[in-house]
N, C-alpha and C positions, 0 to 999 in steps of 0.2 A: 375556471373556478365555479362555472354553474352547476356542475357535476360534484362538484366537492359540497357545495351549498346545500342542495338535494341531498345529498348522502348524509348532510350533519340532518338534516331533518328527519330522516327517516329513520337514523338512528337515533336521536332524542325522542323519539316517539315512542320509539320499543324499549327506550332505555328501563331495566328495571330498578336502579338506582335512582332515577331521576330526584325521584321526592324530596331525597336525601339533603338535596341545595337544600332546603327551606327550615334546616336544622342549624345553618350557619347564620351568623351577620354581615355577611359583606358589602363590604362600597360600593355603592351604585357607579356605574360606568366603567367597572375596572373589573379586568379580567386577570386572576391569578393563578399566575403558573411557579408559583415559588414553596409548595407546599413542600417542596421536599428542604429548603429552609427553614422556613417556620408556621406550622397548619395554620389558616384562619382561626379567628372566634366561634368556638362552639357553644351555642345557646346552650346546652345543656352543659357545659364547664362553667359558662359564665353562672347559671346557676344553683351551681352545686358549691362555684365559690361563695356565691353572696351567702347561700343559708349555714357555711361553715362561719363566716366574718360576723354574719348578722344574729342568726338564731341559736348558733353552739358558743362562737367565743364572745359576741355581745351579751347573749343571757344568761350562759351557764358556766362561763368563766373557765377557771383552770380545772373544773369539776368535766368538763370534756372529754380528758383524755380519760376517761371511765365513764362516761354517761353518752358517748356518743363515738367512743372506742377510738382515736385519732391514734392511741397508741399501735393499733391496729391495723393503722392503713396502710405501712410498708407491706403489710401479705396481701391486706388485704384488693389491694389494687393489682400484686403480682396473679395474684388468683382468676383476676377480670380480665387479667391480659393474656395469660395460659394459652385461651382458644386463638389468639392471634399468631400464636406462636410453634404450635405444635405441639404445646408444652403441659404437663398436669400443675394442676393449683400449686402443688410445695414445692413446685422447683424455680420458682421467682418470686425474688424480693425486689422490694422500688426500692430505692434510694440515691442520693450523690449522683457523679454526673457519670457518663463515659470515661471522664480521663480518670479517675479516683476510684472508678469501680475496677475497672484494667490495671491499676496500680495493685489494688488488695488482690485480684486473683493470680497478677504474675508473682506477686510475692509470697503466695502461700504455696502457687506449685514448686515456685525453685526452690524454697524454705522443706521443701519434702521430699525433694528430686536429690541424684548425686549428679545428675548431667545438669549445667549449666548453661546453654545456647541456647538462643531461641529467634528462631528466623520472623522475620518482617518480611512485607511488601515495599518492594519500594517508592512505591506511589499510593500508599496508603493513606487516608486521611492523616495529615501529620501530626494532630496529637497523641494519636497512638504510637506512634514513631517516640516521638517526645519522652512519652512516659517511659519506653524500654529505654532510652537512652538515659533518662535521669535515673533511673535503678541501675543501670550497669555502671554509672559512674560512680553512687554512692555505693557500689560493691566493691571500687576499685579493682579492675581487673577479674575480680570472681566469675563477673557474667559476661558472655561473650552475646552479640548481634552479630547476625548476618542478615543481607539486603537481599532480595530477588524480586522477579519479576512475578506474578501468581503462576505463569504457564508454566514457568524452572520453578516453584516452589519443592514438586514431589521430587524433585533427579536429587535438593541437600538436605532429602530427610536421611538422617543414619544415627545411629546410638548414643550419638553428643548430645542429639537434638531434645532439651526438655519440654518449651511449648513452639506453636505457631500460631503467631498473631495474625487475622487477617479479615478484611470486611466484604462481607458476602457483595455488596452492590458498589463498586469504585465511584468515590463519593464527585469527583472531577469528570470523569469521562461517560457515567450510568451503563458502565461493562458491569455484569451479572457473571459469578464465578460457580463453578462448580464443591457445591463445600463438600455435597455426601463424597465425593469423590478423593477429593483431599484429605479427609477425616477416615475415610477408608485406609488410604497409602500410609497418614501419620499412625493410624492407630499398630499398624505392621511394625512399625518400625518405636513400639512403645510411646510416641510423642502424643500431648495433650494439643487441641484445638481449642482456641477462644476465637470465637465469630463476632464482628463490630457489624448489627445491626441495625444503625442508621438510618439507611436509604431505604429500609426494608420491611421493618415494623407498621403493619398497619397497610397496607399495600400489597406486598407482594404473598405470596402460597408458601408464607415459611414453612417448614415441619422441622424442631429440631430434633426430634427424636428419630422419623425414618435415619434422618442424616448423622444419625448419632454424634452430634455434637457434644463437647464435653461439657465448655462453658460459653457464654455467649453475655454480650452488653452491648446496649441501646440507648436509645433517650425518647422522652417524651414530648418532646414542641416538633418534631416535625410530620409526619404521617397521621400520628395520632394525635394531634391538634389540642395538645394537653396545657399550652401556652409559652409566653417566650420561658427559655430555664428551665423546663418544668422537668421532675426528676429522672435520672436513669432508673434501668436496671441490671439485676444479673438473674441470669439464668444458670443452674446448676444440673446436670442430668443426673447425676448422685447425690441428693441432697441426704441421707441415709451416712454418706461416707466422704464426707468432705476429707480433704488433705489437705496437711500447713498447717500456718498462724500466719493471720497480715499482719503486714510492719505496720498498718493503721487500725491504732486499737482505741474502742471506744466507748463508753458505759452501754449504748444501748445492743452492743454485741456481746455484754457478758451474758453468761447463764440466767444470774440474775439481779439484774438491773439494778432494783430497787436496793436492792441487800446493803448498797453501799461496801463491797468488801476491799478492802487493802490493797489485794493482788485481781489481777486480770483472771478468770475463768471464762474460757469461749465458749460460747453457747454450741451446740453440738445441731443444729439445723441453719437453714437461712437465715436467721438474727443474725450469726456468727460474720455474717459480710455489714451488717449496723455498724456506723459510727457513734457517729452524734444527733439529736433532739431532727425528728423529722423538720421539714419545711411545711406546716400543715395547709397553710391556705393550696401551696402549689399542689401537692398532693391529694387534696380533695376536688379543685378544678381536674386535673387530669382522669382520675376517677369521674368524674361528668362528662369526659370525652369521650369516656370509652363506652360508653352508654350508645355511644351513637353506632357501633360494631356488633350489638350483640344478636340480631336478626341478621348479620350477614355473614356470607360462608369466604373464605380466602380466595377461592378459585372466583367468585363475582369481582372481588376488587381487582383481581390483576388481571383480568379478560378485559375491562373495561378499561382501567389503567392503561394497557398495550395497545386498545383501539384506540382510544385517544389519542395516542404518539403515530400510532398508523396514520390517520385521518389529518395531525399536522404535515407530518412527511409529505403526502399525496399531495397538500394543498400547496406546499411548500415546490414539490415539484412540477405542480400545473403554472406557478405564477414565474418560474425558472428562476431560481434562488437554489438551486444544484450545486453552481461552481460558485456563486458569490459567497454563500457559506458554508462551510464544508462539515458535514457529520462528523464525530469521532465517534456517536455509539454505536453498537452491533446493530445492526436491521432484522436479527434473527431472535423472534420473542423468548428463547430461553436463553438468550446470551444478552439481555438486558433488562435492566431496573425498569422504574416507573418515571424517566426520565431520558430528555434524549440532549445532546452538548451540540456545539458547533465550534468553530474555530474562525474568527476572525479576527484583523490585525487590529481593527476599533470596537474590539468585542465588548470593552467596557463603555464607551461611547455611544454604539448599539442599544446595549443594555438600559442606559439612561435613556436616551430618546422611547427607547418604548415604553418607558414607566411614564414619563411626560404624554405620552399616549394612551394611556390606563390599561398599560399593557404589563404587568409585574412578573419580569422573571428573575436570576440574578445574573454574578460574572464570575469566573474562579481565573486567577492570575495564571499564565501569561495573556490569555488570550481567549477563555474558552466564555461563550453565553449559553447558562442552562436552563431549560424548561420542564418544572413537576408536573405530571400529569396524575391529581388526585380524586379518585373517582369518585368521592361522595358529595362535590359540593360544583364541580367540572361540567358546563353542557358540552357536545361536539360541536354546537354552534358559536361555542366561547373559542375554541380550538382555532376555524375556520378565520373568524375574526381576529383573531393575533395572528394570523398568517400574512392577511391583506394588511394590516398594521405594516408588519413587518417588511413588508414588500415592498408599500409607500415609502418608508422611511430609508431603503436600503436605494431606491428608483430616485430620491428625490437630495440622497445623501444631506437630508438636514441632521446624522449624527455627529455631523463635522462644525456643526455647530460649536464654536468655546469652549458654552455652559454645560455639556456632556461632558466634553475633554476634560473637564476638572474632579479628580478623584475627592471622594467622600472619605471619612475616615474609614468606614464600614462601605467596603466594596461587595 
């Protein structure tokens, strides 16, 4: 472990993110690796919250949503997010969460398509799962699912096929998927791609545009440190040429809004995915997280991100913690996220013992303990430290403790 100690030194030294900690709030004595859950406090969110609570809607009332533009901020924050994504300014609006953004874009593709199928991951974050299944029931029959694996995804693309749901970073295991690849095969074969990025926003070297992605949803509390809830988005590559109507229709998607008109008129750009009345406090905090991105380039987050996971691994296998908990993510930096799993049979037990040790990561049912490695607020010597944590608690089996054993409601 002395070797690993040195090495977290050497690289906090050179690190050029370093500074970035000192942009957060966090707990003293506690080292978090849960960012791929939910970012820390961003000093610049916390912020940007107060002077929307305090200075917009304590002093200038409902006079705001025009004197301080709040009506504005579903672009305006897609706009902020753009460079994190690959993406130019008009092809992302904020709004709603992932599962509600995923609803309105399955229902305007299959509302335009004559094919109805649309394949899943099987081990997809399961709200997404959720969401095709509750539209295929209320279609009764109309829409067909089918399940795969992502590696069988391209062998059941064929001319039934109308979209494919799937999340670029497997939110359980932190497998990294090939999307330009997939988006290549489906677009041969006429099918639309929606990418759920998640684990990946704010972190990884998205491009959605090399990868020519069609449509794409995310959210804001975990990478981008926007807050708990804080809103999705959608990403459109045609915002010029949208197709459909959502089954989720909303005042602030009509043309125009105000008009108050009788009948529904979709707005013919990104509004067109608006429901209802933004979130504005949440919406302006995330817009102050993303403050903290805009001097950095994609390729520093996930180089640094990857070392981080590298420098636990290493530490993990100098202290021999090899066979006691076992990997399930790829060890090959473009076959994974900004995260890395393990598999143990008291992986939830685990889990609590480390946070009783100011060690915060989380658990995903049956068995799996995961750890975020985010690189703006992360030293390598935080890394090293939750290793030896881990090590003691694993050498000295105080996870078997009760008080572990006892599930939380939120695991």
């Amino acid at each position: 472990m002395i070797d690993s100690k040195q090495q977290a030194l050497r690289l906090d030294e050179h690190d050029a993110l370093k500074a970035y900690r000192e942009r957060f709030d966090l707990p003293e004595a506690t080292i978090y690796l849960d960012g791929n859950s939910l970012g820390p406090l961003s000093i610049a969110a916390l912020q940007a919250l107060n002077t929307c609570a305090k200075d917009q809607w304590g002093k200038d009332l409902i006079k705001s949503w025009n004197v301080h533009d709040w009506i504005g901020l579903p672009q305006r924050i897609g706009a902020a997010l753009a460079p994190l994504l690959g993406a130019k300014q008009d092809q992302l609006i904020v709004c709603d969460s992932i599962s509600v953004n995923l609803f309105k874009l399955l229902t305007r593709i299959l509302s335009a398509n004559e094919r109805k199928r649309v394949l899943l991951q099987t081990d997809n974050f399961p709200t997404d799962n959720y969401v095709a299944q509750g539209l295929a029931e209320f279609a009764r029959g109309d829409i067909s699912l089918s399940y795969h694996q992502t590696s069988d995804i391209v062998e059941h693309l064929d001319s039934d096929v109308a979209a494919v749901v799937l999340s670029h970073v497997n939110y359980k295991t932190g497998e990294r998927y090939d999307i330009k690849t997939i988006c290549q095969q489906a677009h041969q074969t006429g099918a639309i791609v929606i990418c759920d990025l998640a684990h990946s926003a704010g972190v990884l070297n998205v491009d959605l545009h090399a990868w020519q992605v069609d449509f794409a949803v995310g959210c804001g509390y975990k990478y981008l440190n926007g807050g708990p809830g804080a809103p999705g988005f959608i990403y459109a590559a045609r915002p010029e040429a949208l197709i459909g109507r959502s089954a989720l229709q909303g005042w602030m998607g009509h043309q125009s809004p105000f008009a108050f008109d009788h009948s529904y008129s979709q707005a013919s750009d990104m509004r067109s995915f608006l429901v209802g009345t933004p979130p504005v406090l949440s919406m302006a905090a995330l817009l102050g997280a993303l403050t903290d991105f805009q001097e950095l380039t994609l390729p520093q987050l996930e180089q640094k991100a990857l070392a981080l996971g590298d420098l636990f691994l290493r530490s993990l296998s100098d202290l021999g913690l090899d066979e006691e908990i076992r990997l399930v993510t790829p060890t090959e930096h473009a076959q994974r996220g900004a995260q890395l799993s393990f598999e143990h049979e008291n992986a939830y037990a685990l889990c609590q013992a480390l946070i009783a040790e100011g060690v915060i990561g989380d658990f995903r049912a049956p068995n799996v303990l995961r750890f975020g490695f985010s690189p703006l607020f992360l030293s390598f010597a935080d890394v090293v430290e939750a290793a030896l944590k881990l090590h003691e608690i694993v050498r000295c089996k105080s996870y078997l403790d009760e008080r572990f054993l006892r599930r939380n409601t939120v695991t």
